[in-house]
N, C-alpha and C positions, 0 to 999 in steps of 0.2 A: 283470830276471829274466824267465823263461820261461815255463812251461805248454806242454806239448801238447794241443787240440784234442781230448777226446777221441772228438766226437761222430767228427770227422771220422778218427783214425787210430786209433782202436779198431775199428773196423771193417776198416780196410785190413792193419795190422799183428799182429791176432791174439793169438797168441800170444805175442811178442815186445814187445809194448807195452809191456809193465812196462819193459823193462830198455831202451829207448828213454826211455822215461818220463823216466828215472833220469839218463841222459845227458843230455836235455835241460835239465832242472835246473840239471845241472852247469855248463851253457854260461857261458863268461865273458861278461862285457862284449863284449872286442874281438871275442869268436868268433860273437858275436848281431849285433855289427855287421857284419861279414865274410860272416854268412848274410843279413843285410837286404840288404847289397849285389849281391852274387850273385841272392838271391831262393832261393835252398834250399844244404840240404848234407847231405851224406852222414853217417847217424848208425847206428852198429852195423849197417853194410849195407844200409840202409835211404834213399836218397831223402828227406829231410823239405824242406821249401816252406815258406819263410819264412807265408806265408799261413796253414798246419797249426799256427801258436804262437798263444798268447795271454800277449802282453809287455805286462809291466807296467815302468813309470819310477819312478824316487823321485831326487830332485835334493835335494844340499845346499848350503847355501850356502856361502860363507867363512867366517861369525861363526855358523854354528850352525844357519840359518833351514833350516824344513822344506819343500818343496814337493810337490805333489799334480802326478801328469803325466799326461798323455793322447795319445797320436800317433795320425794317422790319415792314410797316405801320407805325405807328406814336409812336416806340420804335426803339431810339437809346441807342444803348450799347459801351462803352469807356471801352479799354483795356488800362491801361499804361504799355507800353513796355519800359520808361525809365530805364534804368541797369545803377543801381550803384554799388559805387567802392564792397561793397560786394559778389553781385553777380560774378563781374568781376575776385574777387580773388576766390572765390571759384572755377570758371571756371577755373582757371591757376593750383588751386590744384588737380583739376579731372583729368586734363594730364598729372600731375606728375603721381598718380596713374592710369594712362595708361599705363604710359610708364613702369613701375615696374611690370604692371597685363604681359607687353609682352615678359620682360625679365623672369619672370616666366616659361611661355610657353614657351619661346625658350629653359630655363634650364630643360625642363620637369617635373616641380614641379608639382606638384596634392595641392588640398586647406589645406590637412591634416598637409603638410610638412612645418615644423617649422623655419622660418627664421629671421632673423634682417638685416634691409636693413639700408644701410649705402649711405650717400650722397657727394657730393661734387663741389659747382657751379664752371665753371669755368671762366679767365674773369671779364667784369662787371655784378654783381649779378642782381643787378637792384630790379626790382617789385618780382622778384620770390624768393631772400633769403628772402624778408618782407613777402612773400605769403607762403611758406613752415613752416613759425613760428606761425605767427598767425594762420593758418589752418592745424597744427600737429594733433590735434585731427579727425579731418576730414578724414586727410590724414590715420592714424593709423587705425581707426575705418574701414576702407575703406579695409586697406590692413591686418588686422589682424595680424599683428606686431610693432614693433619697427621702428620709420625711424631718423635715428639719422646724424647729419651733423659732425660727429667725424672720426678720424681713423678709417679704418675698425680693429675688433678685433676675430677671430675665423678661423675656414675654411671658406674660401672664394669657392661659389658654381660655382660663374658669375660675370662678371663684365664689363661693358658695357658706355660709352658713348654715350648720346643722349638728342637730340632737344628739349629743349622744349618753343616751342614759341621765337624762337630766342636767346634763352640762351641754350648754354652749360653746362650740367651735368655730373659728370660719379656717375653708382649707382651700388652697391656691394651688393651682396648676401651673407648672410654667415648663414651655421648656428649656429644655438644659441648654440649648446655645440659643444666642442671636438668630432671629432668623435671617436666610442671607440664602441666593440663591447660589448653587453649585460648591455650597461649602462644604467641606473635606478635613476630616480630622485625624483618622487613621490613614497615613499616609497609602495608597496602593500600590505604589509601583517599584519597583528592583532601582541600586544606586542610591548612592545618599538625597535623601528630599530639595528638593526645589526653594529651603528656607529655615527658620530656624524648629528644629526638630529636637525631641526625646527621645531616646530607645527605652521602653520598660521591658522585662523580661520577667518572666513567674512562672512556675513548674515547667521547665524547658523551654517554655514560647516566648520567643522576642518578638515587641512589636512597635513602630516609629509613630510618635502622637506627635503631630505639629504642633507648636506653640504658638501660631500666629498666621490660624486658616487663612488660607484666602477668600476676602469678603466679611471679615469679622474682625472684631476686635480680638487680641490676643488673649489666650486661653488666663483664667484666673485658677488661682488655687483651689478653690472650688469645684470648681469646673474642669483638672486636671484630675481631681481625685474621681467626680463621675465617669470621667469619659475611661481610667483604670479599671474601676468597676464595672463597665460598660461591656469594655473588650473581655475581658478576663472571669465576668459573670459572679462576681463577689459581692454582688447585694447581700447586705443581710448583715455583714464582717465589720470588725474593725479596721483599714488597712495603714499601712506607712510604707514608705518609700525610703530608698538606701542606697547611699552613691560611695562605692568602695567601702562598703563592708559599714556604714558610718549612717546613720538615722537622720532623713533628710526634713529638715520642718520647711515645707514648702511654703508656709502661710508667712514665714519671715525675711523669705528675698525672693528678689527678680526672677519671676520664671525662666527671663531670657536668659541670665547666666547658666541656667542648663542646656542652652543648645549645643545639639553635639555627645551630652555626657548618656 
């Protein structure tokens, strides 16, 4: 497609510009390649110079694909702006974590403060329960927590219904422990802890998580796997834990029986 120039043949053609204008528009395909060739052509008695247009490209493909074009002397460059379903889900998951980055702010959280966000579509789920599962990582990585589609379990900070993309959500804040004053999770100090304790260890660093702060109710499964990810900064991951070489399913016994291990 075409354009006239108008800085350049408004001035030269006057009065007659409109209906130059008008023509040029019209121009086909073949007859735009035919004036590129040449380098101008005669347009309602008028001289026009291939150089006097401002042509734009659009290419498609065989199966549908769209492209974005650009020519400058005799290089053409082809963008494919086709967007696939990946793309499209990943978009669906960056407004989830919008809408969570603004329930934040509205709760006055700072990035320090430690939460598990909790989900719940309402409704027909649609594209968005498929898009919050397969792009949980994305989503987690994103918000440096937990986003979990269960009951909410803790103090609840905020809790908010909202849009997303024409689906209904409400999403909970909570956070990840009891509140409890002077409570203490990662052990600090040198010498085995003051009670029952874990050591985890991951690319070199060991580090002692209490099972049973002081001022709180004793750490849950749950709540073991955050405070892992917490220390060790594995938002985003799958993790599991492993005691002698051996795959620990923490969610089916006594956390106390790992004190000490």
């Amino acid at each position: 497609t075409a354009k006239p120039n108008h800085m350049l043949l408004g001035k030269r053609l006057k009065g007659d510009f409109k209906k130059v204008s008008a023509a040029i528009v019209a121009l086909t395909d073949g007859e735009l390649s035919e004036m590129k060739e040449a380098g101008e052509r005669e347009i309602c008695g008028h001289v026009i110079r291939f150089d006097e247009l401002h042509v734009g490209y659009e290419v498609k493909g065989a199966e549908g694909g769209q492209y974005a074009a650009a020519a400058e002397k005799n290089v053409l460059i082809l963008l494919d702006c086709t967007t696939d379903q990946d793309l499209l889900d990943e978009g669906l998951a960056r407004e989830v974590v919008n809408r969570v980055q603004k329930l934040r702010k509205k709760a006055k959280l700072v990035p320090t403060d430690k939460i598990t966000v909790y989900y719940t579509i309402k409704g027909k789920a649609g594209d968005l329960a498929r898009v919050v599962g397969s792009q949980r990582d994305l989503i987690e990585t994103s918000l440096k927590s937990s986003f979990l589609g269960e009951a909410p379990s803790g103090t609840t900070i905020i809790e908010e219904e909202v849009d997303v993309k024409g689906t209904k959500m409400v999403l909970t804040l909570v956070g990840d422990l009891p509140a409890a004053p002077g409570l203490v999770v990662q052990w600090p100090g040198s010498g085995r802890p003051s009670g029952p304790y874990l050591s985890v260890s991951y690319n070199g660093q060991t580090k002692d998580l209490l099972l049973a702060p002081s001022g709180a109710a004793p750490l849950t499964a749950r709540e073991l796997e955050m405070e892992v990810k917490i220390l060790f900064d594995l938002f985003g991951r799958n993790i599991s834990l492993s005691l002698d070489g051996s795959k620990l399913k923490i969610s089916e016994r006594d956390l106390s029986q790992l004190n000490g291990q």
